[in-house]
N, C-alpha and C positions, 0 to 999 in steps of 0.2 A: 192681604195675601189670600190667595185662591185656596178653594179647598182642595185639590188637588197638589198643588204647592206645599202646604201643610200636612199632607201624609208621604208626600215624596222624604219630607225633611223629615218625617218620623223616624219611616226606613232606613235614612241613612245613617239617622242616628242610632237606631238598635244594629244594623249591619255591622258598625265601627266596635258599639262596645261588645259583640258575640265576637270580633276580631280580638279586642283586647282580652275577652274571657277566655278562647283559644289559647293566648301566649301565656294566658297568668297558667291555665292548666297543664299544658306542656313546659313549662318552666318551674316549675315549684323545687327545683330542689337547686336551684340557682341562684343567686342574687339577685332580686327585685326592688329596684329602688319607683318610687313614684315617676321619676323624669324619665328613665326608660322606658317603663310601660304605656306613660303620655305617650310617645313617640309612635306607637302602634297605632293609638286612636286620630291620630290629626290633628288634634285638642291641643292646645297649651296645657302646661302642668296645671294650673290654676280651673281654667275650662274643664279639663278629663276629671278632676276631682271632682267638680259644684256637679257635671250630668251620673257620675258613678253616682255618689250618695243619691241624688234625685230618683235614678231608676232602683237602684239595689236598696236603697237602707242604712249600707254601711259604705266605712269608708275603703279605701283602696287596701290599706293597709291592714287592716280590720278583717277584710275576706281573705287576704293572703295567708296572714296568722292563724285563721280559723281552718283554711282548708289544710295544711300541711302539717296543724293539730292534730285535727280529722285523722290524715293518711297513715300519722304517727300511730296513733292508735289502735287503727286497724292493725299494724304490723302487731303493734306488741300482743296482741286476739290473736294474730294467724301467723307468726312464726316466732322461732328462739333468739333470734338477732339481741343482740345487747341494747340497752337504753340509747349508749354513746354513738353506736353508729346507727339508729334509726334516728339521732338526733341531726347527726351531721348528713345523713342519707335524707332527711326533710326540708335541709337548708338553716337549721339553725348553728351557729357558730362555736357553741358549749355545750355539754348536756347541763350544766347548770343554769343557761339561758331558758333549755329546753324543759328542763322539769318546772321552772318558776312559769313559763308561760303555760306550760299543762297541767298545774296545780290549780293558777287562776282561774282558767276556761271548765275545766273540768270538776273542779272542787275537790278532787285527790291526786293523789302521787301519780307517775305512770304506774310502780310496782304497784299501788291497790288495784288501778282500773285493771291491769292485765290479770292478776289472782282472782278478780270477781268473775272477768272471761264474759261479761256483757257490753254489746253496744248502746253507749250511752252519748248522747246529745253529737253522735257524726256528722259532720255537715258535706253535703255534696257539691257539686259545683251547680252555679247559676246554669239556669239552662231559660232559652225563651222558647216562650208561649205562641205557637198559631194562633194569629187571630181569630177562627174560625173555634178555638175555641175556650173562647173569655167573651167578654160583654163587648154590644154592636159599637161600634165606632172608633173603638180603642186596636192600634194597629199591631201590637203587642206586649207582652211584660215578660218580667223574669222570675222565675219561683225559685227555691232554692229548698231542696227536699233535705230533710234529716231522716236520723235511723236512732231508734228509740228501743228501749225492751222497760216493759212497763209488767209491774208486778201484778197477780190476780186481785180481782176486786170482785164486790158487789153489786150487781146493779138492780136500782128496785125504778119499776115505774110501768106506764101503760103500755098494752103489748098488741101490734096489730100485725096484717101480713102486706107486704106491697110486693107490685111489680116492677121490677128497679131498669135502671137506665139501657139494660140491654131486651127488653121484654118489644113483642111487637106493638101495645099499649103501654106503654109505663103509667104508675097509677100515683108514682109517690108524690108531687104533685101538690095530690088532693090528699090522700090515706093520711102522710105526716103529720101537716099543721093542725088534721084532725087530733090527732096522739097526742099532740103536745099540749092543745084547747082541755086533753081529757084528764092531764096532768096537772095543767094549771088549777082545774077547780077542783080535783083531787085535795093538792095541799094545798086548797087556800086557808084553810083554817091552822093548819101546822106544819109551815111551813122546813124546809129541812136545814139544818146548818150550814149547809156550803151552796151557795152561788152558782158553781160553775154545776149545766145544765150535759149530759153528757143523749147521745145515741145510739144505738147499738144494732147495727145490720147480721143479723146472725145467716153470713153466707154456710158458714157449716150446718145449717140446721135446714137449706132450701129445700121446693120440692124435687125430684126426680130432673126434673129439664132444668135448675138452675136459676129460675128466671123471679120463681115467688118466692120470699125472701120476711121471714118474720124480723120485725121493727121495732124495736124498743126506745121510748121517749121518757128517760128518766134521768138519776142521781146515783152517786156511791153513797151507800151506808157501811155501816159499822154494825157488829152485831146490837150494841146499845140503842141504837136509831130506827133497826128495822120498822118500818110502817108495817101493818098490817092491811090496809089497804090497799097495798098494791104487789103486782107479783113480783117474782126475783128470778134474776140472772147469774150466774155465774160465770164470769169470764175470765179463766185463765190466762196466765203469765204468757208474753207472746211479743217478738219483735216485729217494731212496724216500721215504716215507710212514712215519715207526716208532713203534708202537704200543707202548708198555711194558704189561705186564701181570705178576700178581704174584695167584697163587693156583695152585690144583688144577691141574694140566698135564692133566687128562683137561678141562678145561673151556675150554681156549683157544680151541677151532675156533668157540664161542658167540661172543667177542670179539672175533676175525677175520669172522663173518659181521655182526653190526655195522656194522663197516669197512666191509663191502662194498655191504650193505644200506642204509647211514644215514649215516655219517661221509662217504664219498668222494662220493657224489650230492649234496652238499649244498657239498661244499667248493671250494675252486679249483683243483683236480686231479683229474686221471682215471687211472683203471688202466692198464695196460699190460702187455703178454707181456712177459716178462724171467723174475727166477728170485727168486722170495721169500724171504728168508733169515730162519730162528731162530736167535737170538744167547743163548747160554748163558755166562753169566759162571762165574768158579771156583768152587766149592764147589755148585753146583746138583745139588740131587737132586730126580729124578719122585716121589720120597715125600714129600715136603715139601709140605704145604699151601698155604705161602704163599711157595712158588719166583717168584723174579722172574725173568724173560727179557724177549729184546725181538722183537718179528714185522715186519721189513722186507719193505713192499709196496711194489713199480716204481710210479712214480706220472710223470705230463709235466703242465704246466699246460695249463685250458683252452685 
């Protein structure tokens, strides 16, 4: 098959399922069976499954329950509606269907998550990606942004300033994997108890034009852990916006601009000064291809 051939069938194939992601999101408070929703993509019930999981992750059923979790939730945050009819206003058939699936997903009742009055693990709808801005050759994908409120932490580690992706030279580039070369040989001798390697963009702290941007390549401590050898952050409590991504680390700043360009103008939250964080799980290496991390952006509702 041609190479042209081959991206023609790409297209059609993400055109069909941003068709079926359309219906699954104007539908949600409807009955959604898998052979219905087949019927949107062109797919055989069998077919529209094996390509959903392949491009999403999850399965058909999986995203449905997650999104109209989601919606559920926001309600009980932002108005008095009773449990029973934002249950049945979601599409689920009982509020006792309804609290047993938002117990599992969420790990509390609906009544705890509404009294704490934070958004925790929201999930948005699938949205795709411009190619123009993900890695060369790949015709697009689909991200799927959460809403998160993450408690104040510590951050201890090396502290530089970059020029970040909207600057007429961006510098981060180069500045970065410097900070993080400056951490590694920091703790190699003591190194710290948790794995997960975290970043810290302190947009709140820029210069005057926005553009230079101090850079922090470190870890959360504990008051018990503080190194001495390195400096400390304080990063207040703040809901964010988190972008999972999963490829080239030299190509992230394309998917952060995205975000910033297309995802958040469109969504029901706006930016905010605060302090962006990259979240680096164990075993992540910048050589790897298809490294996953996650990019937490400050976000407030409209």
């Amino acid at each position: 098959m041609k190479g042209g051939d081959v991206i023609r069938q790409q297209y059609e194939r993400f055109n069909r399922i941003e068709r079926v992601l359309q219906y699954i999101n104007d539908n949600l408070a409807e009955p959604l069976s898998v052979e219905h929703i087949a019927e949107q993509s062109c797919w055989s019930r069998w077919q529209f499954q094996r390509v959903f999981i392949s491009e999403t992750g999850l399965s058909v059923a999986q995203y449905v329950r997650e999104l109209r979790l989601s919606v559920a939730a926001e309600q009980l945050l932002t108005t008095q509606a009773r449990q029973l009819d934002i249950a049945l206003a979601c599409g689920f058939e009982s509020e006792v269907s309804f609290s047993r699936s938002f117990r599992q997903f969420f790990q509390c009742t609906p009544g705890t998550y509404r009294r704490r009055g934070e958004r925790v693990n929201l999930r948005t709808p699938l949205t795709l990606v411009a190619s123009k801005y993900h890695q060369p050759n790949v015709v697009g994908k689909l991200l799927q942004i959460r809403v998160e409120t993450r408690p104040a932490f510590v951050l201890a580690g090396a502290e530089g300033t970059i020029d970040g992706i909207l600057a007429e030279e961006p510098n981060f580039s180069d500045v970065v994997p410097r900070l993080w070369a400056d951490l590694k040989q920091i703790i190699a001798n003591n190194p710290p108890s948790s794995e997960v390697r975290i970043g810290a963009i302190a947009v709140a702290e820029s210069d005057p034009t926005g553009l230079s941007l101090p850079y922090w390549a470190g870890f959360e401590v504990t008051d018990e852990e503080t190194p001495t050898e390195l400096a400390l952050l304080q990063v207040p409590a703040q809901q964010y916006a988190v972008i999972p991504y999963k490829g080239p680390i030299t190509e992230l700043h394309k998917t952060v601009e995205w975000f910033i360009f297309h995802w958040l103008p469109e969504s029901e939250y706006c930016g905010m000064d605060g302090y962006d964080l990259e979240i680096y799980g164990p075993g992540f290496s910048v050589m790897d291809e298809n490294a996953s991390m996650e990019y937490w952006v400050p976000v407030r509702s409209k």
